[in-house]
KEMI-114034 format. One record per residue: residue in three letters; x, y, z of N, C-alpha, C, CB in turn. Coordinates in steps of 0.001 Angstrom, whole numbers, padded with zeros to 6 digits, always signed. Glycine has a CB too. Layout:
// residues N
ALAXYZXYZXYZXYZ;...
***
This chain:
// residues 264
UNK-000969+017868-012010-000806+017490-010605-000205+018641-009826+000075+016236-010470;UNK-000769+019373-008595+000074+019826-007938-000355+019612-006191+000241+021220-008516;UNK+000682+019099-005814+000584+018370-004435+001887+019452-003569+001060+016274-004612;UNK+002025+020692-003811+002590+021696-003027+002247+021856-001857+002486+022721-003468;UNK+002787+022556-000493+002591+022009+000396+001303+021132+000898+002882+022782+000940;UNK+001113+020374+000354-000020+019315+000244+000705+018630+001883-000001+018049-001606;UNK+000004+018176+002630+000965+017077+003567+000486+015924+003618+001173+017367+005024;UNK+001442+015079+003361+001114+013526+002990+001932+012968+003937+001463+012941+001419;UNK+000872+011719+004576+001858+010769+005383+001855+009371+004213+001114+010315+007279;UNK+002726+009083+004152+002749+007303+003651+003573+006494+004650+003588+006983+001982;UNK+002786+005772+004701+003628+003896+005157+003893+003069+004400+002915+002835+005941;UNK+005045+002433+005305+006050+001268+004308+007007+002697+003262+004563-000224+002820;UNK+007537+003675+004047+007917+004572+003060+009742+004509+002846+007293+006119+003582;UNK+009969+002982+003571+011382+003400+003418+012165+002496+002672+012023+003583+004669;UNK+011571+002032+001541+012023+001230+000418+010533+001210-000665+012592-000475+001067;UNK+011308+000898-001667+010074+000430-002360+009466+001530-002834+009128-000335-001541;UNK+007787+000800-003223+006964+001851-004102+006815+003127-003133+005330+001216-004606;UNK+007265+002815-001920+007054+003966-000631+007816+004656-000902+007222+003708+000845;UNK+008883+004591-001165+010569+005669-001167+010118+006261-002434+012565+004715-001348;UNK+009467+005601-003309+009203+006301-005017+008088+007159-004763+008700+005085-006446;UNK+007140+006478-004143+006119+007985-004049+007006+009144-003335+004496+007741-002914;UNK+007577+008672-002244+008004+009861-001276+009164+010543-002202+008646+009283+000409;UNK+009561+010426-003335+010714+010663-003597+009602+011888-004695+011935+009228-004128;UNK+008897+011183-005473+008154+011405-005822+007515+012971-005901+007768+010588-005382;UNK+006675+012600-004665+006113+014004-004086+006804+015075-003194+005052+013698-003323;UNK+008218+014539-002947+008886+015485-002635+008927+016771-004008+010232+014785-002193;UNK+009274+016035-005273+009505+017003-006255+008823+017866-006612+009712+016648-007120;UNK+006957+017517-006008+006266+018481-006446+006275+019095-005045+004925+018135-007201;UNK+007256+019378-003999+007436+020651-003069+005674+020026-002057+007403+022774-004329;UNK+005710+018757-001909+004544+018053-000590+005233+018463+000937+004451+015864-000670;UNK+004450+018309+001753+005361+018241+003233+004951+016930+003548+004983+019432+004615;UNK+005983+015889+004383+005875+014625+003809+006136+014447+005188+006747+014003+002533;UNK+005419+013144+005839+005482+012498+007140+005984+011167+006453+003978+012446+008110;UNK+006975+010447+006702+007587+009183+006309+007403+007751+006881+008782+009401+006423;UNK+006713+006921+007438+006556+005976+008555+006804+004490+007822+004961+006148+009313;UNK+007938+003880+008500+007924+002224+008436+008818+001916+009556+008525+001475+006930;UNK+009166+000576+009651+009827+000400+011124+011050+001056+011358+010129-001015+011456;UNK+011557+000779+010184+013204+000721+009819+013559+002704+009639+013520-000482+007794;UNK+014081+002835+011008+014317+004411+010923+015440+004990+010216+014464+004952+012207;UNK+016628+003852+010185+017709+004424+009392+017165+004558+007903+019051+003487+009481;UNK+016302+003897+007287+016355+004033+005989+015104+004839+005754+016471+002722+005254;UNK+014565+004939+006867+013271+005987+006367+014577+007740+006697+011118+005766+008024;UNK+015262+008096+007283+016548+009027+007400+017417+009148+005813+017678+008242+008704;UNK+017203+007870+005481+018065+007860+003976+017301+008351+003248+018533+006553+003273;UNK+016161+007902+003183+014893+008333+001712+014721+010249+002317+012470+006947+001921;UNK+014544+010151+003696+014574+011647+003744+015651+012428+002737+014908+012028+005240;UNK+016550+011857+003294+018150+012641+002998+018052+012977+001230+019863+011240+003429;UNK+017387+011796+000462+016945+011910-000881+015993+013351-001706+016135+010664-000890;UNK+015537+013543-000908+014078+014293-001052+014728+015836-001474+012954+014298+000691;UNK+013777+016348-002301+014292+017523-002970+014009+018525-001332+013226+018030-004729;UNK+013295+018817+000002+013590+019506+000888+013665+018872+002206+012861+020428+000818;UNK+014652+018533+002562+014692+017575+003769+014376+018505+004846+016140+016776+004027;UNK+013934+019453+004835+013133+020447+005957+011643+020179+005804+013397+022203+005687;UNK+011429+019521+004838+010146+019511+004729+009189+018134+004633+010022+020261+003696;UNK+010316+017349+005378+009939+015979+005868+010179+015515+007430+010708+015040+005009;UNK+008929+014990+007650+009281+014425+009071+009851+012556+009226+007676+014676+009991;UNK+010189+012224+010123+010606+010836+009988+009565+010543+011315+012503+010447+010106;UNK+008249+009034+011001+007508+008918+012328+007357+007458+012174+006028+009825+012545;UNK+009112+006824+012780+008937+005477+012975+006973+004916+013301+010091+005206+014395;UNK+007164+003892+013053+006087+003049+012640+005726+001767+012719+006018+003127+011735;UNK+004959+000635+013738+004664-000780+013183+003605-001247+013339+005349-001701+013577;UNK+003475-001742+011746+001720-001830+011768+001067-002519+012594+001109-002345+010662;UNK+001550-003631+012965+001353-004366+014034+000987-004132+015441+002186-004845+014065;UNK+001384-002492+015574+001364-002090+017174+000067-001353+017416+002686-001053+017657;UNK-000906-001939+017226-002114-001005+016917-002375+000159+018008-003462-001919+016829;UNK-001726-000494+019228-002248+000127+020485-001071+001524+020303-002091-001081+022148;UNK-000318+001698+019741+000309+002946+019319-000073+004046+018495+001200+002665+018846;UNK-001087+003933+017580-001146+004506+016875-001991+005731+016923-001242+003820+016208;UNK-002952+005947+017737-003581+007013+018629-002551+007962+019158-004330+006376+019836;UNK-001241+007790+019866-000202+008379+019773+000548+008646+018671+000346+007943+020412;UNK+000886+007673+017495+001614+008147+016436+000869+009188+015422+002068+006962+015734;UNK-000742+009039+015541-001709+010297+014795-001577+011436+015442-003301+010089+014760;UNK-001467+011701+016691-001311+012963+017210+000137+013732+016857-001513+012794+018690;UNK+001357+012707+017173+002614+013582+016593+002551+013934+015610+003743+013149+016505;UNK+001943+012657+014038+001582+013625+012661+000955+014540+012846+000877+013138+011619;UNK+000120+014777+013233-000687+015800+013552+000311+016908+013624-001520+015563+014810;UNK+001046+016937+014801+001447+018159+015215+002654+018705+014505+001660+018101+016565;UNK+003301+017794+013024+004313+018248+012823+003536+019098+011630+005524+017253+012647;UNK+002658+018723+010914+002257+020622+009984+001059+020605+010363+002266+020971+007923;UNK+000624+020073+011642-001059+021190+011675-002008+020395+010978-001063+022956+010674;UNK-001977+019956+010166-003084+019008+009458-002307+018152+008362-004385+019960+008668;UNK-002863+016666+008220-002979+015906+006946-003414+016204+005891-003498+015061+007005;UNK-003281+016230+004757-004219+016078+003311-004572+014888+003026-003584+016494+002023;UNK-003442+013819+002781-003546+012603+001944-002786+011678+002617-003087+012742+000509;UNK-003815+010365+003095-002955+009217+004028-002569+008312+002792-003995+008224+005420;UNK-001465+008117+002849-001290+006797+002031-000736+005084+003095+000145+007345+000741;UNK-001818+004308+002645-001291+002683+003731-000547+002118+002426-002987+001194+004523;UNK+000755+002159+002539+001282+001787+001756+001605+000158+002487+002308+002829+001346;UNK+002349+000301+003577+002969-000412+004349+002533-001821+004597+003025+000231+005344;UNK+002926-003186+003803+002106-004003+004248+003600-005526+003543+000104-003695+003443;UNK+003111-007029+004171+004136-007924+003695+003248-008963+003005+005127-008531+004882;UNK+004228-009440+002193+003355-010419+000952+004080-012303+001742+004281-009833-001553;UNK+003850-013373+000783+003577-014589+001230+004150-015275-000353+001811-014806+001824;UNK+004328-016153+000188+004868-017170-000607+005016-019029+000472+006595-016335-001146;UNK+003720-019536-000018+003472-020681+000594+002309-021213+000024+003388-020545+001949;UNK+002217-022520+000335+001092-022835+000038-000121-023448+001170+001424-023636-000923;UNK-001133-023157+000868-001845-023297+002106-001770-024189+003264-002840-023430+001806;UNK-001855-025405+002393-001634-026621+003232-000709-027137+004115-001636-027370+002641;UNK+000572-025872+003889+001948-025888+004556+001774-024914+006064+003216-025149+003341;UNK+000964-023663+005334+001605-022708+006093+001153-022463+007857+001340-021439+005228;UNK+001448-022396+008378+000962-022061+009872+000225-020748+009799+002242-021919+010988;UNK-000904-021612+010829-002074-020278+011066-001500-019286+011600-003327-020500+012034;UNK-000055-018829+011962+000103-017868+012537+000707-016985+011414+000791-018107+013729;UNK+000990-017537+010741+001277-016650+009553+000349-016070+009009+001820-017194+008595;UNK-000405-016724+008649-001790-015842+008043-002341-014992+009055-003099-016813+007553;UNK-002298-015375+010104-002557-014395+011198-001783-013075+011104-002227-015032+012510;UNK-000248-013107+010451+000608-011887+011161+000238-010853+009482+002916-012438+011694;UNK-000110-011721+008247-000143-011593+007587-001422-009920+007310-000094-012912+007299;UNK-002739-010527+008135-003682-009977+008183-003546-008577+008982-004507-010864+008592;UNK-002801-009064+010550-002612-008126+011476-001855-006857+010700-001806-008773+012695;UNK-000885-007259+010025-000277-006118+009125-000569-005216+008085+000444-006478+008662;UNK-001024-006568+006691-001959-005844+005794-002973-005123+006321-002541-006640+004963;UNK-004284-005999+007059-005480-005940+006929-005689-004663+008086-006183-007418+007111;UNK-005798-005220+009428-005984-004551+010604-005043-003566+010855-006022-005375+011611;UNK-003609-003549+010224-002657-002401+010954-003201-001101+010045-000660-002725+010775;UNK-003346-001643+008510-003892+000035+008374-005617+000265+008363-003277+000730+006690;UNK-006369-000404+008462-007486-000390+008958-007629+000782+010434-007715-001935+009204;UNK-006599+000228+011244-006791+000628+012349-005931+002379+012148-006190-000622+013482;UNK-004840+001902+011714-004495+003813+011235-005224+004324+010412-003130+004254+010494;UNK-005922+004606+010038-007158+004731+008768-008068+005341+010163-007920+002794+007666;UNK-008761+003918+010993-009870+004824+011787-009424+006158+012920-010722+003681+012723;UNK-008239+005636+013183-007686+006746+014005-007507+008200+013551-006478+006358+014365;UNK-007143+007855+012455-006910+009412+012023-008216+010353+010932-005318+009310+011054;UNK-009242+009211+010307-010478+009562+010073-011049+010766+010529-011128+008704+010444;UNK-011074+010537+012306-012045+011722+012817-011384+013520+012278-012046+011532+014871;UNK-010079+013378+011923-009201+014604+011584-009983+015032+010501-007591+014360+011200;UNK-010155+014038+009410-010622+014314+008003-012200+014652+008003-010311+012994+007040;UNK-012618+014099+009044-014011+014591+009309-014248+015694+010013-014706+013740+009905;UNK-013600+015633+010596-013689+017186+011535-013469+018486+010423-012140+017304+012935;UNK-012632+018488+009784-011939+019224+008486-012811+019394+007343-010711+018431+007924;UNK-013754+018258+007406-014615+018384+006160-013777+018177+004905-015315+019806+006088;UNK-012807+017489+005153-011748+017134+003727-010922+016422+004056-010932+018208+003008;UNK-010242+015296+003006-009121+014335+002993-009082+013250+001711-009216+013538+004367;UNK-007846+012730+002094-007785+011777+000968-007330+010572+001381-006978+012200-000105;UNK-007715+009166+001718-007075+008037+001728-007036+007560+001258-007044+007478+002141;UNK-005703+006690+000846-005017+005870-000439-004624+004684+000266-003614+006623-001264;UNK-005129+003713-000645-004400+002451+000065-004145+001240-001490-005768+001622+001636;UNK-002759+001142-000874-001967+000171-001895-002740-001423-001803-000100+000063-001352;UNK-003374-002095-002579-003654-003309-002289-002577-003772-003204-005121-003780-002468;UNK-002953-004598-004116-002695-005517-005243-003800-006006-006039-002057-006620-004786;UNK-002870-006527-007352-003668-007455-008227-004158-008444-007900-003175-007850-009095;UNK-003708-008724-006686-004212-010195-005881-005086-009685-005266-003258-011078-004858;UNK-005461-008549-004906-006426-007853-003889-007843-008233-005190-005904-005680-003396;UNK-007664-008220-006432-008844-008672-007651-008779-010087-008151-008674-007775-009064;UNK-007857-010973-007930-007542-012208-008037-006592-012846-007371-007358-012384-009024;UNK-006960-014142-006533-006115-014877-006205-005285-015934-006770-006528-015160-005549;UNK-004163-015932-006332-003209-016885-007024-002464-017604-006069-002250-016208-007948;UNK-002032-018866-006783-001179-019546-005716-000062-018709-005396-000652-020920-006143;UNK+000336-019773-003760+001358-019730-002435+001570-017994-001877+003151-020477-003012;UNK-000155-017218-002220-000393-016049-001679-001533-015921-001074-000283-015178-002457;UNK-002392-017103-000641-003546-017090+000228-003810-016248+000870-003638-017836+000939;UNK-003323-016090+001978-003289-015213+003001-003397-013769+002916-002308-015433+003545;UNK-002463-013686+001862-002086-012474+000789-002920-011760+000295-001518-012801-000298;UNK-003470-012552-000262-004553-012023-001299-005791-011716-000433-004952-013184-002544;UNK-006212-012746+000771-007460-012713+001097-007046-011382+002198-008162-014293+001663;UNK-006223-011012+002474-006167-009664+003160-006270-007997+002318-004752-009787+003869;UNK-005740-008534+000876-006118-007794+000417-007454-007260-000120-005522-007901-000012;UNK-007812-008524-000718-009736-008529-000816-010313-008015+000145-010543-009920-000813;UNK-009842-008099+001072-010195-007258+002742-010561-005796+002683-008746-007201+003845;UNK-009403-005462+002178-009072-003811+002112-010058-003427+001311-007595-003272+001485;UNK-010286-003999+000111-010945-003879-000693-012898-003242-000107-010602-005297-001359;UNK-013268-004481+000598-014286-004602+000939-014705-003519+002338-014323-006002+001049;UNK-013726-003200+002792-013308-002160+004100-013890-000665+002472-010629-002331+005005;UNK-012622-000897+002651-012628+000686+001931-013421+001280+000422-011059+000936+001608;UNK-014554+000279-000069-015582+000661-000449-016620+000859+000304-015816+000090-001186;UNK-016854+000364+001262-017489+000538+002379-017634+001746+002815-017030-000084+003211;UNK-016206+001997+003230-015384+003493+003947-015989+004743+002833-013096+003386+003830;UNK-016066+004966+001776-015814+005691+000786-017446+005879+000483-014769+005016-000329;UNK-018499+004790+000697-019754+005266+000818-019991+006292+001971-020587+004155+000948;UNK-019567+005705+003108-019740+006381+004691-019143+007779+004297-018718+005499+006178;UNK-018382+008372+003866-017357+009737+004178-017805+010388+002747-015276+009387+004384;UNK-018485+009873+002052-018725+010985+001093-019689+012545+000899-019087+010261+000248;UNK-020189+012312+001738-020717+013907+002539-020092+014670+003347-021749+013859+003373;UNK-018748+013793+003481-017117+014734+004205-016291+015132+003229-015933+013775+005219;UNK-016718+014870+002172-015331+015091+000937-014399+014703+001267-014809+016363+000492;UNK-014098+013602+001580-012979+012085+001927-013254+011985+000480-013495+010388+003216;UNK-012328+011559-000206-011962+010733-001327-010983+009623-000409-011116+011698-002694;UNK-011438+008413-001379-011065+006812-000772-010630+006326-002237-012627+005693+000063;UNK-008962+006101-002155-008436+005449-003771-008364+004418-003299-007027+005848-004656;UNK-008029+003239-004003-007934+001976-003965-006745+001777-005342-009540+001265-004063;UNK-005347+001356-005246-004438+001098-005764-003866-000140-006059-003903+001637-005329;UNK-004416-000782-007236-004067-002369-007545-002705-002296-008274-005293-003213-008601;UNK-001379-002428-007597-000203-002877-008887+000062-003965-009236+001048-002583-008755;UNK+000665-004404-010061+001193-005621-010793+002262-005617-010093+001410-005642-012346;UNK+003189-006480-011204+004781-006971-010544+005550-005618-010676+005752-008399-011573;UNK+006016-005239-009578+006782-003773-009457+008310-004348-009012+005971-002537-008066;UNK+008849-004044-009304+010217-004716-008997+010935-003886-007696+011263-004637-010469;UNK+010672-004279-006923+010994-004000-005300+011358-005343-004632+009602-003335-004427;UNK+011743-005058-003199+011829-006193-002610+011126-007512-001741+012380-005840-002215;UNK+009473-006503-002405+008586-007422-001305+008545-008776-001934+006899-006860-001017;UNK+009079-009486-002722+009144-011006-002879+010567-011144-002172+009051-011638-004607;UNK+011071-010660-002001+012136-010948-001263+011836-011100+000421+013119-009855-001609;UNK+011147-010050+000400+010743-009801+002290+009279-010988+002994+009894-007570+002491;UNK+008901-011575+001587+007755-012455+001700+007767-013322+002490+007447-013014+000752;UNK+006871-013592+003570+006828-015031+004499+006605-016150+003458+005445-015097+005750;UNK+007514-017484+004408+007631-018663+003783+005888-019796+005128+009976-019262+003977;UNK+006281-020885+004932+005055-021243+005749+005461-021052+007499+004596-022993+005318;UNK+006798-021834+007344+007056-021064+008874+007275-020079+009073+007874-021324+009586;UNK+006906-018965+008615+006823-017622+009045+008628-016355+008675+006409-017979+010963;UNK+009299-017666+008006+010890-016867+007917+010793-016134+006716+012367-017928+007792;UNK+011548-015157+006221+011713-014427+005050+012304-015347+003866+012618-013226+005365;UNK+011502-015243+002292+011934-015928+001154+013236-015680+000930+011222-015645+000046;UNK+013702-014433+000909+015366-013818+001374+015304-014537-000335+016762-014720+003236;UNK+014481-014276-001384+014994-014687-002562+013977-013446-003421+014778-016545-002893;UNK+014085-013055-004757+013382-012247-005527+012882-013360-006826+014364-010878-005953;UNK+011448-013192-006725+010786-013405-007787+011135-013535-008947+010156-012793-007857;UNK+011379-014365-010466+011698-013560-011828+010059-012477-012047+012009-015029-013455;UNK+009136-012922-011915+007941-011685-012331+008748-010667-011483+005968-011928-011736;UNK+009062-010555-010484+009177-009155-009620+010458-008287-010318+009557-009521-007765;UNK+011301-009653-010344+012191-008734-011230+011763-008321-012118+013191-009118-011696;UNK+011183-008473-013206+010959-008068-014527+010086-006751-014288+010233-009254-015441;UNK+009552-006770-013514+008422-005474-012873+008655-004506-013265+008310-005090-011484;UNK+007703-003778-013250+007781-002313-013052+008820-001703-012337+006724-001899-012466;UNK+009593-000556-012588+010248+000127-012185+009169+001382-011221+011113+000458-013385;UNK+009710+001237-009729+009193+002281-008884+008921+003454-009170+009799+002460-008061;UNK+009628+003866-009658+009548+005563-010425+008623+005389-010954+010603+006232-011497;UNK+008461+004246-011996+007166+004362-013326+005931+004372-012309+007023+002698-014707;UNK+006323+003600-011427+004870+003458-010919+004700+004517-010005+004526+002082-010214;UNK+005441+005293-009089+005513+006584-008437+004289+007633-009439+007367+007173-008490;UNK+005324+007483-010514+004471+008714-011778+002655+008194-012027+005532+008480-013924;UNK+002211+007194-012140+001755+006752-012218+000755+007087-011017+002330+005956-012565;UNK+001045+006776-009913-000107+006641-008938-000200+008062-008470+000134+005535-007675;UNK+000484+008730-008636-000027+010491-008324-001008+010892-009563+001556+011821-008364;UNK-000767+010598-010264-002105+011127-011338-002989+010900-010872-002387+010634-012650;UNK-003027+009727-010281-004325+008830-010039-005260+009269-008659-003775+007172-009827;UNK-004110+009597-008042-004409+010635-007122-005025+011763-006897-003777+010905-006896;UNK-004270+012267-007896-004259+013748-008574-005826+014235-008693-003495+013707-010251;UNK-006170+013185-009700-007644+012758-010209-008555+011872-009157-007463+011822-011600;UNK-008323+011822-008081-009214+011109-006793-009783+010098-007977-010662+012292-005710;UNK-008901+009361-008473-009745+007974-008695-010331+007226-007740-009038+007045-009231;UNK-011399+006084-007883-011773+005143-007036-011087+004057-007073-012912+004865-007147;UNK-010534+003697-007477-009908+002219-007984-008846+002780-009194-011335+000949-008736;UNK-007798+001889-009266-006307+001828-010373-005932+001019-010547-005147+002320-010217;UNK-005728+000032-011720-005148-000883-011679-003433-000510-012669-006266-001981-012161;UNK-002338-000685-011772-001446-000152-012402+000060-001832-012371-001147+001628-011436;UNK-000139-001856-013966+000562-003287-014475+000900-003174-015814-000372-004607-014369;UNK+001366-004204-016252+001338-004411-017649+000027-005064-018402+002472-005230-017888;UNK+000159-005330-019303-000885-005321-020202-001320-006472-019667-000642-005247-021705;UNK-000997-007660-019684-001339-009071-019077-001936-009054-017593+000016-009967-019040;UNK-001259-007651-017106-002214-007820-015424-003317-007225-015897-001624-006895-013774;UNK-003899-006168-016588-004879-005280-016835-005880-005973-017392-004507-004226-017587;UNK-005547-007190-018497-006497-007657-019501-006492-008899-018171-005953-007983-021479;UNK-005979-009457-017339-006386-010533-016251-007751-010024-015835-005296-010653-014882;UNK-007845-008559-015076-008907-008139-014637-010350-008441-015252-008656-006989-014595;UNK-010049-008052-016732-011069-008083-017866-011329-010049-017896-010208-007191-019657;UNK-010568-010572-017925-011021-012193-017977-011495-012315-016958-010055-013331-018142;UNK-010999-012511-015660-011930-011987-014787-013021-012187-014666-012008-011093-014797;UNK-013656-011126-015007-014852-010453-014978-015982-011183-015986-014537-008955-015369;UNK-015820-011366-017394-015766-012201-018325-016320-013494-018490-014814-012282-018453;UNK-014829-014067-018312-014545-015400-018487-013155-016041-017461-014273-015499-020115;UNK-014726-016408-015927-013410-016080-015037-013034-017852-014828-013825-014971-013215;UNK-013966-019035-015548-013358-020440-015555-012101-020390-016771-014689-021692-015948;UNK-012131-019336-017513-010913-018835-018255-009695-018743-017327-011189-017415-018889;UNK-009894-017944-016768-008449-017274-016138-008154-018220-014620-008727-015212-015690;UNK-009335-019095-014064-008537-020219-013140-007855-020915-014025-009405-021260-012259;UNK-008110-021548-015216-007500-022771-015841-005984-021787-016487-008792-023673-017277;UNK-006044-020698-016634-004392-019828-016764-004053-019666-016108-003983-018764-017177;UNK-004562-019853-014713-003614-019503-013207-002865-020753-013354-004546-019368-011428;UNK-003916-021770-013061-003187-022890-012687-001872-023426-013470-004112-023856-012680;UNK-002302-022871-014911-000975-023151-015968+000024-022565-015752-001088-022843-017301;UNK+000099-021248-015322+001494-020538-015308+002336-020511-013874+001237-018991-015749;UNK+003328-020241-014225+004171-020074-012796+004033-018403-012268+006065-020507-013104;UNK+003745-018063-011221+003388-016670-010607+004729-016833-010044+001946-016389-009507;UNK+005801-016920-009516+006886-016802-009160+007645-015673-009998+007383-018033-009167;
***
């Protein structure tokens, strides 16, 4: 791997699998654009980074679509060009359908689905103009299977999915490489930050999430993958990896194991 002054923007970079990549690719000497809402802690993960000269901080909300034509031009102008977008930035669910208000699934989509959709097309024409780039986008294992009190969740991720194979036919006579990043349970706080049906935070952590993956592991992990312009990653433990494979398979198999186990 070498991602030297490489310049990478990621979102959702100021906790989480975001702070681990960024922490990440600081070490291999990247120039790093940082974006999520929360500016004090995207300032902290800077402050972390093996060259804090060599990171920018570009508050961020996915939600604000009508901003982001402005927020591509300041990346822009802080090194001159992008290499590698990463949409990290997105919120998970915990409800069950029949509970939850359509506006949740609504804010759900606007964030996952459409907020980096829409930073994705904005900053596209750069990578085309350039004749080179790389976009990365974090889905999930739910983005390959759905599971309960993550409806919303999941079907935004299947979204991305269907977007950005799409995307990755269109740009391949630009030398765009388009990854697609499925993790398992990573032990961060997005079960914690998860909408309930009325729309409030679970303000509780998962036992799967706890047990998760450690960020770092998965940091190390998704730069290879990178590294190597994969098309798709599925990065979990053995039980998320061989899910895929049932799946595919023997997938009246793996509804009748959804329904048995607790995903919590």
């Amino acid at each position: 791997m070498n991602f030297q002054n490489k310049t990478i923007w990621i979102t959702g970079a100021s906790s989480g699998i975001g702070k681990a990549m960024a922490l990440a690719f600081s070490n291999q000497d990247a120039n790093l654009i940082l974006s999520a809402r929360n500016e004090k802690n995207l300032n902290e993960v800077k402050n972390l980074c093996k060259d804090s000269n060599k990171v920018k901080i570009l508050p961020l909300d996915l939600s604000d679509f009508v901003s982001f034509s402005e927020k591509v031009s300041t990346a822009l102008n802080f090194f001159d060009e992008i290499d590698i977008l990463i949409n990290n930035g997105g919120i998970s669910q915990r409800s069950l359908v029949i509970d939850t208000d359509l506006k949740v699934d609504q804010k759900l989509f606007d964030i996952n689905y459409f907020g980096t959709i829409a930073l994705t097309k904005d900053l596209l024409p750069h990578f085309v103009n350039k004749n080179k780039g790389h976009i990365v986008t974090i889905s999930s294992i739910t983005g390959k299977i759905g599971t309960p009190l993550r409806s919303s969740y999941a079907a935004s991720k299947h979204a991305l999915h269907g977007f950005f194979d799409s995307l990755r036919s269109e740009v391949y006579d630009n030398n765009i490489d388009v990854t697609l990043v499925c993790p398992g349970f990573i032990n961060t706080d997005i079960s914690k930050n998860a909408l309930k049906a009325d729309g409030t935070k679970q303000n509780t952590t998962d036992r799967a999430t706890a047990n998760g993956m450690h960020p770092d592991v998965f940091a190390k992990k998704v730069l290879k993958a990178i590294s190597r312009k994969k098309q798709e990653v599925i990065i979990g433990g053995a039980k998320v990896v061989l899910a895929i494979y049932i799946k595919r398979f023997f997938p009246r198999l793996l509804s009748n194991m959804i329904r048995k186990v607790a995903v919590t």
